[in-house]
C-alpha positions as CSV (number, residue, x, y, z in Angstrom):
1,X,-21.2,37.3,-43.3
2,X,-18.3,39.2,-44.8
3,X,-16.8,39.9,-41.2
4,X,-16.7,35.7,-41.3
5,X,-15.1,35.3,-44.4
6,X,-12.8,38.0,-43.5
7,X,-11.6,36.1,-40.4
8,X,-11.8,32.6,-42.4
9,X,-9.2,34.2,-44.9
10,X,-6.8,35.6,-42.1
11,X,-7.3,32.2,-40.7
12,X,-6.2,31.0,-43.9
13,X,-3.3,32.8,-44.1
14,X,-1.6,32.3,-41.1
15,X,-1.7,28.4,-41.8
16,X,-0.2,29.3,-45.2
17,X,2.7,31.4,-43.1
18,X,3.1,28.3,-41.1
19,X,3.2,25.6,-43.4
20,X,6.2,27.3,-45.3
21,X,7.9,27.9,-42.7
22,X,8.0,24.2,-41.3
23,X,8.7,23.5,-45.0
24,X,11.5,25.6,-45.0
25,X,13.0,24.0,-41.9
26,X,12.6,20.6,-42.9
27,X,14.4,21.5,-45.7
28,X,17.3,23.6,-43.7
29,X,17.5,20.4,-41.4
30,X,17.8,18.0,-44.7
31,X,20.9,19.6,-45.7
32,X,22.5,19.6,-42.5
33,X,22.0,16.1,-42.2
34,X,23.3,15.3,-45.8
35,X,26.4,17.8,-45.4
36,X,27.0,15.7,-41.9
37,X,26.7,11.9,-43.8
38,X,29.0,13.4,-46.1
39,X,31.6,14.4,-43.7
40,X,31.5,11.3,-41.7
41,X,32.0,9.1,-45.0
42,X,34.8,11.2,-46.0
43,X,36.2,11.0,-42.5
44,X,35.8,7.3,-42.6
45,X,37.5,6.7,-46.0
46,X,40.5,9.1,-45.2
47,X,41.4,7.6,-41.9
48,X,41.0,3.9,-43.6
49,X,43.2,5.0,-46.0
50,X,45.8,6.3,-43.6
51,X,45.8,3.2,-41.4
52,X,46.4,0.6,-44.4
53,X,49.5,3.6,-46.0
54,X,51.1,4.7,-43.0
55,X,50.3,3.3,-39.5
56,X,52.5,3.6,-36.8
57,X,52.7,-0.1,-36.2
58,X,54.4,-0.5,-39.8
59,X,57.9,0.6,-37.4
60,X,57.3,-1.7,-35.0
61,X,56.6,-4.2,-37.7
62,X,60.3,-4.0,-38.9
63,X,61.8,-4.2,-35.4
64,X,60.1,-7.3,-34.2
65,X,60.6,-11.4,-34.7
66,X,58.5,-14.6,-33.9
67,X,55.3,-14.7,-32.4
68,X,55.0,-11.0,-32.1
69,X,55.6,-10.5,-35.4
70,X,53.0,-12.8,-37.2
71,X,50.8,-10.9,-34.2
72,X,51.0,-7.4,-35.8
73,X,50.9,-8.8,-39.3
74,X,47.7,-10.6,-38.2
75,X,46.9,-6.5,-36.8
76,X,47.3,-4.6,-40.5
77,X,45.6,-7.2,-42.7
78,X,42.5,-8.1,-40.1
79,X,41.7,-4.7,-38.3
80,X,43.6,-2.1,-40.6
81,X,43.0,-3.4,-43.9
82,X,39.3,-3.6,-43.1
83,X,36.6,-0.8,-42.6
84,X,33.6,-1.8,-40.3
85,X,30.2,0.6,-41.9
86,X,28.7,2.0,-38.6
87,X,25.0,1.0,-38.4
88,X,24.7,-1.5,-41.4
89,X,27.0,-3.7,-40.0
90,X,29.3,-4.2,-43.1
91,X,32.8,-4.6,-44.3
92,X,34.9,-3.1,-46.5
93,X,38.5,-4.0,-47.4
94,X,40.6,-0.6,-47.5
95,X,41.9,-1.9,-51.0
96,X,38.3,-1.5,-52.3
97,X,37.5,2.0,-50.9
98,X,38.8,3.8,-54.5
99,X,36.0,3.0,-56.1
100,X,33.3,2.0,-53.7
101,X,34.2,5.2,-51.2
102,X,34.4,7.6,-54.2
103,X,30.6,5.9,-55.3
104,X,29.1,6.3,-51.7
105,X,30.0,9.9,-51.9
106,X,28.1,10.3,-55.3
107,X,24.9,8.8,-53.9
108,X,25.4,11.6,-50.9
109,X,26.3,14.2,-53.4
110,X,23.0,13.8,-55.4
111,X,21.4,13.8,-52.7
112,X,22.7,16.5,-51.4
113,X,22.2,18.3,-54.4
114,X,18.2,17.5,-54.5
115,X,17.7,18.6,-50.5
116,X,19.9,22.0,-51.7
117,X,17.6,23.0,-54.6
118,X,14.6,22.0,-52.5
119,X,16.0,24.1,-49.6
120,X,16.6,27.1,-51.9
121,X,13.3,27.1,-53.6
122,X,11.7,26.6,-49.8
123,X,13.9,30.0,-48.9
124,X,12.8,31.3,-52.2
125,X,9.1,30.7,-51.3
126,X,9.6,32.7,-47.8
127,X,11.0,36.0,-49.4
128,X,8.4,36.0,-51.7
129,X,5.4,35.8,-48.9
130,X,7.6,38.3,-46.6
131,X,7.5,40.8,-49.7
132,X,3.7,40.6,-50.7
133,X,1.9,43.6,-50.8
134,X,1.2,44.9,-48.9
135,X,4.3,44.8,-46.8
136,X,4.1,44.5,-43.3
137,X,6.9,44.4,-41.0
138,X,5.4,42.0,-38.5
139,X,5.1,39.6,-41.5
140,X,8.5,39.6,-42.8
141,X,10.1,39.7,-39.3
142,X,8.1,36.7,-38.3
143,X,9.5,34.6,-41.5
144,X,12.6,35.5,-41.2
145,X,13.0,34.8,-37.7
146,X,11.3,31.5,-37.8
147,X,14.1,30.0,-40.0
148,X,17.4,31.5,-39.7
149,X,18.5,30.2,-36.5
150,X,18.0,26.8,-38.1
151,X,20.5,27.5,-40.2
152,X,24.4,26.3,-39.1
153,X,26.9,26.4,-41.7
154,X,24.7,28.3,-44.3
155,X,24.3,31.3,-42.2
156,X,23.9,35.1,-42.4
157,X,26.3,36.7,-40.2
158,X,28.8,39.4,-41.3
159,X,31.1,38.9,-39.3
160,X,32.6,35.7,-37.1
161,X,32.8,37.3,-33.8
162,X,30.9,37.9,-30.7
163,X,28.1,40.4,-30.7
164,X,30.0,43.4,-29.1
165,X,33.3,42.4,-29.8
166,X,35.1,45.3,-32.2
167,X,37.0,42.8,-34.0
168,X,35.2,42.5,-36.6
169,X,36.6,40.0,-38.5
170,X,35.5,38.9,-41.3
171,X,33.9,35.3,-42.2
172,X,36.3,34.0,-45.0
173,X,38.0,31.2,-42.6
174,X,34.6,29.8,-41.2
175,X,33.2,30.1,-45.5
176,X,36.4,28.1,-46.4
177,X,36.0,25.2,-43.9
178,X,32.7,25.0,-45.1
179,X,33.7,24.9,-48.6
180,X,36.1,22.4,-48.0
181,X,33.5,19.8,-46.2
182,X,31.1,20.7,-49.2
183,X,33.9,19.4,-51.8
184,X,34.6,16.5,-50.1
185,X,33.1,14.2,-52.4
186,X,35.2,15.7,-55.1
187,X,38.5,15.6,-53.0
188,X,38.4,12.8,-50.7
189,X,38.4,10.1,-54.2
190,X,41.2,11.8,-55.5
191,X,43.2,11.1,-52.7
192,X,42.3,7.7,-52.6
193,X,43.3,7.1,-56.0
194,X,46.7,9.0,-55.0
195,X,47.1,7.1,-52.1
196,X,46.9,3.8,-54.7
197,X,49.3,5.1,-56.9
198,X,51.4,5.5,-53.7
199,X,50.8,1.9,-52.9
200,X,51.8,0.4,-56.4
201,X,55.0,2.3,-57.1
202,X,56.5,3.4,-53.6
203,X,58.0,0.6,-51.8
204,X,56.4,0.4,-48.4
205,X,56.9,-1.5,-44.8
206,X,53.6,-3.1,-44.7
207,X,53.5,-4.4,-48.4
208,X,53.5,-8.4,-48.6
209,X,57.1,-8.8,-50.0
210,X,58.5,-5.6,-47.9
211,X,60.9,-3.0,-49.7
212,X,59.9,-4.2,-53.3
213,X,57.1,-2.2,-55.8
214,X,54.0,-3.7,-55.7
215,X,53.0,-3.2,-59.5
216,X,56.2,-5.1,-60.6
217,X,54.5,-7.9,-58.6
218,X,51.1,-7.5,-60.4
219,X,50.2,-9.8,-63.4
220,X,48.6,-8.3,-66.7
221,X,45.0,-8.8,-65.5
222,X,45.5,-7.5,-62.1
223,X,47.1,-4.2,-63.6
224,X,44.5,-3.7,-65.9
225,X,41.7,-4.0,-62.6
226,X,43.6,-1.1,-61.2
227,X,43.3,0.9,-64.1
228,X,39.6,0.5,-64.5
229,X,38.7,0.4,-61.2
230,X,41.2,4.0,-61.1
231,X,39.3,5.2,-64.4
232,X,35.6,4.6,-62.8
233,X,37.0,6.4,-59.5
234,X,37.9,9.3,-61.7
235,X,34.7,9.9,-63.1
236,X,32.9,9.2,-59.9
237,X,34.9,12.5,-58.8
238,X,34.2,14.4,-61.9
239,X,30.4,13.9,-61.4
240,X,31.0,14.7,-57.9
241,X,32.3,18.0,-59.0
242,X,29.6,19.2,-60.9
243,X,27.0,18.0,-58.1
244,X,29.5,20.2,-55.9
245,X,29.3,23.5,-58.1
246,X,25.3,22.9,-58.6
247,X,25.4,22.9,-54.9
248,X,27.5,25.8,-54.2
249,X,25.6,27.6,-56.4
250,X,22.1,27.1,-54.6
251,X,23.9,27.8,-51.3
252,X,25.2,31.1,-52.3
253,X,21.9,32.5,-53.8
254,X,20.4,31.2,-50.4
255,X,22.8,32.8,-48.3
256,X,22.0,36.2,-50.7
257,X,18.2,35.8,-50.7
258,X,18.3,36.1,-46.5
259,X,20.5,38.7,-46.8
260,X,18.6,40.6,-48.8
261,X,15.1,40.2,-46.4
262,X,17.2,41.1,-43.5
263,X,18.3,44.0,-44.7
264,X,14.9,44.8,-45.9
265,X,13.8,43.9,-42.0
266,X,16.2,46.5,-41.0
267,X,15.2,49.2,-43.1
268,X,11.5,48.8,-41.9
269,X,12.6,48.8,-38.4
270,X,14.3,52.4,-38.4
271,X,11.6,53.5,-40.8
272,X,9.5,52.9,-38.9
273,X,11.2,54.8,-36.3
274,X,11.3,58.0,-38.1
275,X,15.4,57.1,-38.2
276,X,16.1,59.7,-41.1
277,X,19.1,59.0,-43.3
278,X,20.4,60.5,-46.4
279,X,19.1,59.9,-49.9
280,X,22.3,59.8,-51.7
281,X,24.1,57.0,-49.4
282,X,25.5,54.8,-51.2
283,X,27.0,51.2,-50.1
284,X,30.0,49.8,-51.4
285,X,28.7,46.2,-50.2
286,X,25.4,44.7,-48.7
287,X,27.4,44.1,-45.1
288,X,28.0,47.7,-44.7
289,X,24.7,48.7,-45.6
290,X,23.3,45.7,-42.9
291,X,26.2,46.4,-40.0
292,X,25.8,50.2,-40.6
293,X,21.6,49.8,-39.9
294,X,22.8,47.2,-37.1
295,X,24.5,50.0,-35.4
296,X,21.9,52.8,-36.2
297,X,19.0,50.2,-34.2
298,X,21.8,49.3,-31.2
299,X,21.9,52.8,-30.3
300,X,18.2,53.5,-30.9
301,X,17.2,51.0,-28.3
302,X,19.2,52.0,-25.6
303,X,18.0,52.8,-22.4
304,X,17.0,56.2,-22.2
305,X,17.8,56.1,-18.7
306,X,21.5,55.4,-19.0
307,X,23.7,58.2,-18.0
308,X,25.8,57.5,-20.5
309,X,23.0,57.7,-23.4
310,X,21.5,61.2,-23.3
311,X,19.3,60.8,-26.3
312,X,16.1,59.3,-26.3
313,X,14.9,56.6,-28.8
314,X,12.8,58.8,-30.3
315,X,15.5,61.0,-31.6
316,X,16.6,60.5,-35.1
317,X,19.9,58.2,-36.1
318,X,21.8,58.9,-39.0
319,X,22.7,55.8,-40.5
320,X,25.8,57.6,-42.2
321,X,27.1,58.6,-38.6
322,X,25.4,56.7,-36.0
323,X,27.6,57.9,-33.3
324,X,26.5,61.7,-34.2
325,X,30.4,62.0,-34.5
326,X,29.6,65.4,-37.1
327,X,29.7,68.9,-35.5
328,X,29.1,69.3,-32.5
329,X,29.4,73.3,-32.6
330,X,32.8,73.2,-30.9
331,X,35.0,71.4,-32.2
332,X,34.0,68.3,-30.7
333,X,34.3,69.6,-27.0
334,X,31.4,69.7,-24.6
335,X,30.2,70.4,-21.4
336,X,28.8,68.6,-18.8
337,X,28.0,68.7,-14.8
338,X,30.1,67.2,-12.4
339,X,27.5,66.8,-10.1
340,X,27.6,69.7,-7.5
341,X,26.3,72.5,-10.3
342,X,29.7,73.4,-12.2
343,X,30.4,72.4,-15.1
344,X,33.2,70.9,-16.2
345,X,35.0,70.7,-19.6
346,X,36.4,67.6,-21.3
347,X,39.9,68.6,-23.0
């Protein structure tokens, strides 16, 4: 009876493991998806914006008479004045996107938000089960390993480079691309509501009445819509900012929550191992601690076999010099066989 409920429980458990981890992806996959409206959206309102300030067809515009003339016109204020919404099937005129663009991106950045917390406390919940006591290796490795390939732009790697390459570069280009996407909603309305004050006080080639200022045209009502629809634009953006940092935030102590279970993974591996290293070490960052046990557990598991790999996995790996680079009794020279029974010295 207790060998039963012993099994039951174990039983038990391992559905647990399971359901958090799908949990966890369906949150990773959540984000992605958000990250990717918010992108598109941006994408949509920047090129709108670019087509009705500076098209290419504005030159031809001023070179042309007649019929093809009232042709292009008909171009910029039927096609390039107006934004087609994939899917739903509506339009937008260009001249409205200030304050219904910088809007969309606030619903996205909310939610966005939301699927970030819920992401982090779903990464949250699989350190916590990977570091129950007691721990077990096969445990943690299993958790860890079940969601971090899901992950795209919030991901663990120390550096941005193949694995083998000696480059090592490190990640900040790839982190501030990703930044930059995140931010949109903060940074995409601002340049709409630039691109407006453009459009009312620079004289332009596709304005109605061409080389003349396009406020000096406006009555008192119509500047006064362009100031509050400017104003609400504004404080869309300023909400999208703080949305923006709450996300950041949940992203970096994501990011640091995996690292930290890696590097625990790691550890356990070459513990495991008997790997011996020295008490004192001490780290200046957590990516030299992680690529130093990286390089202790490359050269642990090569092939015994290899001519060019004389130690066995069993032998210990110091983390602190993982290429046993110390003394080697003779000032770094040794001996080998050339093949026929002499030896032969390496200068």
């Amino acid at each position: 009876m207790q060998q039963n409920s012993i099994i039951e429980d174990s039983r038990w458990e391992e559905l647990r493991f399971i359901a958090i981890t799908k949990g966890a992806i369906l949150a990773i996959r959540r984000t992605r998806y958000l990250l990717t409206a918010i992108s598109i959206t941006g994408i949509l309102i920047l090129v709108a914006q670019f087509n009705s300030l500076f098209p290419w067809v504005r030159d031809t515009l001023t070179r042309t008479v007649g019929r093809k003339h009232d042709l292009l016109l008909e171009v910029i204020y039927k096609d390039l004045s107006v934004v087609s919404i994939p899917l739903i099937g509506m339009k937008i005129s260009v001249y409205d996107l200030t304050l219904l663009g910088a809007l969309a991106l606030l619903v996205l950045s909310t939610w966005y938000w939301f699927a970030a917390r819920r992401e982090n406390h779903a990464i949250s919940g699989i350190v916590f089960a990977a570091n129950e006591r007691p721990l077990q290796l096969s445990r943690a490795s299993y958790l860890y390993f079940a969601i971090a390939d899901y992950f795209v732009f919030n991901t663990m790697t120390i550096y941005d480079d193949p694995v083998g390459d000696t480059n090592k570069s490190t990640r900040f280009e790839a982190h501030a691309f990703v930044r930059i996407i995140m931010f949109m909603p903060v940074w995409v309305p601002v340049v709409t509501i630039l691109c407006d004050v453009y459009s009312l006080f620079v004289a332009g080639k596709i304005h109605i009445i061409q080389g003349d200022i396009l406020w000096h045209s406006l009555d008192s009502f119509a500047r006064f819509e362009v100031i509050i629809r400017m104003i609400f634009a504004f404080i869309f953006a300023t909400v999208n900012l703080i949305n923006c940092l709450r996300i950041l935030k949940f992203d970096k102590e994501t990011r640091g929550a995996l690292l930290d279970l890696r590097s625990e993974i790691y550890q356990y591996i070459i513990d495991k191992h008997d790997v011996q290293s020295k008490p004192n070490k001490e780290y200046k960052t957590l990516s030299d601690k992680i690529q130093k046990l990286s390089d202790s557990m490359k050269r642990m598991f090569k092939n015994p076999g290899d001519s060019d790999n004389p130690d066995s996995p069993d032998d210990p790996v110091d983390i602190d010099d993982p290429d046993n680079s110390g003394d080697n009794g003779d000032n770094g020279d040794t001996n080998a066989t050339d093949g026929t029974g002499n030896e032969s010295s390496d200068h």
